[in-house]
N, C-alpha and C positions, 0 to 999 in steps of 0.2 A: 535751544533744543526743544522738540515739541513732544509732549506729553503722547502723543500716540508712537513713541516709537522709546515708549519705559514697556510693552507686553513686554514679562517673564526677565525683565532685569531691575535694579534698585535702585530708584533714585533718593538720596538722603541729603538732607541739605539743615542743619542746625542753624535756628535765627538766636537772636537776643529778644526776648518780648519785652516790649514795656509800654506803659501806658501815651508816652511824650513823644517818640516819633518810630517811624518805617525800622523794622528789622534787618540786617544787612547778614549775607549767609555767608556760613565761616561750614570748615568740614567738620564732619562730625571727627572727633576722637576719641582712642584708645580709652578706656575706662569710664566712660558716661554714660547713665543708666540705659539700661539695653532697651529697644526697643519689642514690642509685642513679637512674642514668637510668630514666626508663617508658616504656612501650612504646605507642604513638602511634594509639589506637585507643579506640573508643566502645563502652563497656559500656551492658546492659541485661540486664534479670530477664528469663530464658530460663522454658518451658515446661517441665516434666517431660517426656521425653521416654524410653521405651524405647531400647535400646543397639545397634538393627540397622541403623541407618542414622547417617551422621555428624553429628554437635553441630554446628551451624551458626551460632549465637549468639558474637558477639565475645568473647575475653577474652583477658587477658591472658596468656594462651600464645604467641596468635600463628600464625606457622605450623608451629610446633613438631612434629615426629618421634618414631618410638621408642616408647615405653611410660610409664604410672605406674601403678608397684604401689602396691597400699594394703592395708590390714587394714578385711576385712570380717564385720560380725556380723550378726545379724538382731536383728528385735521378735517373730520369737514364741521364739526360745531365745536367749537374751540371756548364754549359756554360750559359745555355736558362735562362734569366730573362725577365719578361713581369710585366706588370701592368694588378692589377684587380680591380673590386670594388665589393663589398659585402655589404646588409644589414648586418644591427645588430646585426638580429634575425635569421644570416645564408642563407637568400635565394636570390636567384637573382645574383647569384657568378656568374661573367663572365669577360673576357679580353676586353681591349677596346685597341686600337691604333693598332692591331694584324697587320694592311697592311703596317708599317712603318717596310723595310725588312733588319732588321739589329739585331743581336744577342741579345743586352743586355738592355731595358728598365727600368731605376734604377730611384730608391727617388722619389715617388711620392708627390709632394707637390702640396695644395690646393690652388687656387686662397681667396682673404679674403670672397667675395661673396656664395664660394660654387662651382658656374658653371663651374670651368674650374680645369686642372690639367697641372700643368707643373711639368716635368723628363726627365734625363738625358738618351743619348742614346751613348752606345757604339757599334763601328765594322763600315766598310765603311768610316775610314776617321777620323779624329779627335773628340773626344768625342765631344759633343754639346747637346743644350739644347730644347727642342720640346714643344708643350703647344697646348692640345687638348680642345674642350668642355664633360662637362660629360656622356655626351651622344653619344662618340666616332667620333661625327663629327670635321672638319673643324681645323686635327690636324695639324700643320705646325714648321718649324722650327722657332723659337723664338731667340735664341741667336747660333753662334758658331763664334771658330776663325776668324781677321781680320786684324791681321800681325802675322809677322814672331815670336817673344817671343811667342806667345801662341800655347802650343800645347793640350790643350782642358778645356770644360768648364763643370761643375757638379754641385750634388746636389743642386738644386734651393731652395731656399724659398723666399717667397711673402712678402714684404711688409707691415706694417697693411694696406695702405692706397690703394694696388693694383698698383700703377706705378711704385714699382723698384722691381728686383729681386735682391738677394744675392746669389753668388753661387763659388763655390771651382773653380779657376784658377791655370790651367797648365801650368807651365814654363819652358820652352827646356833651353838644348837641352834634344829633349829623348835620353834616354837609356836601355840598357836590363831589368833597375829594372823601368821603368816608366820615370818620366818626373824628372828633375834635382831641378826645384823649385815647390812651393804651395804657393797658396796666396789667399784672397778675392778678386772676384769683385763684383759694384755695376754694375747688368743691368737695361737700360732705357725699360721699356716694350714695348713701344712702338713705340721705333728704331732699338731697338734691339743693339745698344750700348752701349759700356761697361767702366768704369772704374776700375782699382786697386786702393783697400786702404789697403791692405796689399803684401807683396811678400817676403818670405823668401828663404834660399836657400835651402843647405846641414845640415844646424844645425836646425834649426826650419822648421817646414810645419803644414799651417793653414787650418781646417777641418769643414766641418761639421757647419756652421752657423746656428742659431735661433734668429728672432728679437725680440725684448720686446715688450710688447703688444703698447706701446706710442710710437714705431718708433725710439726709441732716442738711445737704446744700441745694440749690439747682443752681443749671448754670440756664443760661437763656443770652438771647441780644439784644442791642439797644441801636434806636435808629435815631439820629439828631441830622438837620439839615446845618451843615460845617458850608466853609466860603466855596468851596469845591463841589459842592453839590450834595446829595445826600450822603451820610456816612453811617457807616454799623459798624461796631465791636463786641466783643464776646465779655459777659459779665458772670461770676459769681456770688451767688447769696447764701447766707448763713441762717438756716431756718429758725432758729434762735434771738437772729437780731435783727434779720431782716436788712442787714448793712451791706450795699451790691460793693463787689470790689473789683475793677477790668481787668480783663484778661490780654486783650491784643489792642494797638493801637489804632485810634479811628483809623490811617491812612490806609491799613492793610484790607478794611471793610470785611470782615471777616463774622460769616452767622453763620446759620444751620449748626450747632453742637450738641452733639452726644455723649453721653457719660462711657465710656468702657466698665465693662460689666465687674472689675477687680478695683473700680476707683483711681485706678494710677494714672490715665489716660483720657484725654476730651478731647476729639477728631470733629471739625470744624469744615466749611467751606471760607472759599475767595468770592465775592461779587456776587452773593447767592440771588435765585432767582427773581424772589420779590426786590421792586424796586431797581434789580439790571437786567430784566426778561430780554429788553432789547437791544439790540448794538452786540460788538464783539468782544463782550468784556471776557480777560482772563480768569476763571474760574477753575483750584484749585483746591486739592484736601491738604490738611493739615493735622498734626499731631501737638499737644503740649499740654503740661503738665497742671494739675488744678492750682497748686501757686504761682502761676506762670511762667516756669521755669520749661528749658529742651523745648522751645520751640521746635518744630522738626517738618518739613515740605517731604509731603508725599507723593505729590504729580507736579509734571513741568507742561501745563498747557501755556500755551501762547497766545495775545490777543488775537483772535479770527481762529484757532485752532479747536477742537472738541469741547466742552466744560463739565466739568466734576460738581455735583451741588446734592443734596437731600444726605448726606452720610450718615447711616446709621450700626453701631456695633450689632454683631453675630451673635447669639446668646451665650457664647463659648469665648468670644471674646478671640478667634481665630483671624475673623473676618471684617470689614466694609463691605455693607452694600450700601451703593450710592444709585442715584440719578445720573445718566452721561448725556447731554445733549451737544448731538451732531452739529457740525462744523458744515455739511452742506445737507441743505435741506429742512436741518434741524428736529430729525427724530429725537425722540426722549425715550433711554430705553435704561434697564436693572444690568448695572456690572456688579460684580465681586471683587474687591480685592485684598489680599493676605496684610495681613495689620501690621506688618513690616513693610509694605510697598512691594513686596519681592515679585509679587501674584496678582495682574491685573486680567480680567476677560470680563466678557460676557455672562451675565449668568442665568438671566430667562428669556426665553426665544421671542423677538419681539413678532407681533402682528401686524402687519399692513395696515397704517391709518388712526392706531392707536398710541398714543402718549403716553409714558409710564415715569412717575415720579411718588414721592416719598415711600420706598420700601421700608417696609419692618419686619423682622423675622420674629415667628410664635417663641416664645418666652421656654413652654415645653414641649414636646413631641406633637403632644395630644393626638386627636386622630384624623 
C-alpha cells in the first residue's frame, strides 16, 4: 500500500521496538495508550500555488499563527542553502540573514521565546553556529571552533530554558570524507562556550540532537557503519548521566527525532536523508514512546514511492510538519500532518525550482 493514498484516512500500525532486531506490525488494540489527538478537518491535494496571496487549502495547521522557518535550496545550484520564514497560510515567504556571505545556511532552530533563530553555517572556514533575530536584524556568530580538536560546530537546538544550546561537534582530523569524529556539545549562549558530552570516533557518530520539553533528556541518532552498509538508530540520554540508551533497532535505520511538546511522544524518520539522499529508499514517520515502548507507523511509503523525512512537532503538539520528497522528479516540499496520522496535505505552497526541508514552527505567535 503506498503512502500517497493515506490523504484524509489513518494508517496505524503498532511495532515491538527493541534494540536486537526488525519490529514486526501487529494492530493496534483496544485499550493502548491513545495516540495524539488530530485536528478535526478534511484534507485535500492543493494546487501549486505562488506565495502572495494566503494558502487556502485545509491542513493540518489549522488556524495556526507566527512563522515556519525552513532550509531552502534550489534545482539549478544544489550547493545554495539559505533560511526562510513563511507564514502558515503561505505568504510573506522571504530569506532573512541573506548578507552573511557564505554558501550554506542550515537547521534552523527557534529560540524557546520565538524571537530569535539560530543555524548552522557552512564555506569560509570551519562550520559554526550564527543566531539572528526574526526580523533578520542583529545576526552574529554565536558559537564556532576554539581549539585545535574541533573542526566545526552544527545543527543547534535550544534549550527549554534559552541558555544552552545543543549542537553536533566535529572532530579532526578532517579528511576527504569530512571530519574523523562526531559528538555532542553543550553551548553556553551567552559565552559562547562550549562543552563535549559525547565524542565518538570511526565506529559510532552522534547526530542530530532534540531536547525534552523538561530540559532533563535529549534524544538524538547515531550512525555506525554495520555489514549492511551504513546504519542509524534513534538514542536517548539522561542529562544527569550522560548514559545514551536505544531507542529502535539499527535494521529500522531510523533519525531525524523530535520530542512532542507534552513529553509523551518522539516522532522519527525511516532512511532520513543524510546518508540515503540517493536511491529509492523507503522513507517513513514514526511515533514511540521515550522508553521505547508503542512503537506506532504513521505513513506507508514504498520503496520508489514519495519519502517523509525532517519531522518536526507543532507547538501545540496538534501537528507534524515534515519534509516530503517526491517520487518523480524529486521536489522537496512542507506537508502537515494531524499527530494521529488521520490529516495528511500540503502545507506551504511550493515554488518552482526551490527545495524545502527542515521545517520549524515559531515556538510563540510573535509577530
Amino acid at each position: 500500500m503506498s503512502g500517497r493514498r493515506q490523504l484524509g484516512g489513518m494508517l496505524v500500525l503498532t511495532l515491538s521496538a527493541c534494540a536486537g532486531g526488525a519490529p514486526s506490525p501487529t494492530a493496534r488494540m483496544d485499550g493502548s495508550p491513545p495516540l495524539p489527538s488530530a485536528v478535526d478537518a478534511s484534507a485535500s491535494a492543493p494546487t501549486p500555488l505562488e506565495s502572495t496571496a494566503p494558502f487556502t487549502t485545509a491542513s493540518a495547521l489549522g488556524g495556526a499563527t507566527g512563522w515556519i522557518a525552513y532550509q531552502a535550496g534550489s534545482t539549478v545550484d544544489r550547493q545554495a542553502e539559505r533560511i526562510r520564514i513563511v507564514r502558515p497560510d503561505g505568504t510573506d515567504d522571504h530569506e532573512l540573514f541573506g548578507e552573511i556571505p557564505y554558501v550554506k545556511h542550515l537547521h534552523p532552530a527557534w529560540s524557546p521565546d520565538g524571537q530569535q533563530i539560530a543555524f548552522g553555517v557552512e564555506g569560509g572556514g570551519p562550520d559554526r553556529i550564527y543566531v539572528g533575530n526574526v526580523d533578520g536584524s542583529d545576526v552574529r556568530i554565536l558559537a564556532e571552533c576554539r581549539d585545535a580538536e574541533c573542526v566545526g560546530l552544527g545543527h543547534p537546538v535550544w534549550s527549554p530554558d534559552g541558555t544552552t544550546i545543543v549542537a553536533r561537534f566535529d572532530g579532526g582530523p578532517m579528511t576527504d570524507r569530512g571530519p574523523t569524529q562526531l559528538g555532542l556539545a553543550l553551548i553556553d549562549v551567552a559565552s559562547g562556550d562550549y562543552e563535549l558530552i559525547t565524542l565518538q570516533g570511526t565506529e559510532y557518530q552522534d547526530i542530530y540532537p532534540r531536547w525534552s520539553p523538561d530540559g532533563r533528556q535529549l534524544v538524538f541518532w547515531r550512525e555506525q557503519t554495520g555489514p549492511d552498509g551504513e546504519q542509524v538508530a534513534v538514542f536517548v540520554m539522561d542529562m544527569d548521566d550522560t548514559e545514551a540508551r536505544q531507542l529502535t533497532p539499527w535494521e529500522l535505520r531510523a533519525g531525524d527525532p523530535d520530542w512532542s511538546p507534552d513529553g509523551s511522544w518522539i516522532v522519527f524518520g525511516t532512511h532520513p536523508l543524510r546518508g540515503h539522499e540517493d536511491g529509492t529508499w523507503p522513507s517513513n514517520l514514526y511515533l514511540i514512546r521515550p522508553d521505547g515502548t508503542d512503537m506506532t507507523q504513521l505513513t506507508d511509503f514504498g520503496e520508489g514511492d514519495d519519502r517523509a523525512t525532517h519531522p518536526r512537532w507543532s507547538p501545540d503538539g496538534r501537528a507534524i510538519l515534515y519534509a516530503r520528497v517526491g517520487s518523480v522528479g524529486h521536489p522537496r516540499e512542507i506537508w502537515a500532518m494531524s499527530a494521529d496520522g488521520s490529516q495528511d496535505s500540503i502545507a506551504v505552497p511550493p515554488v518552482a525550482g526551490r527545495l524545502y526541508t527542515h521545517p520549524a514552527m515559531q515556538p510563540t505567535a510573535g509577530h
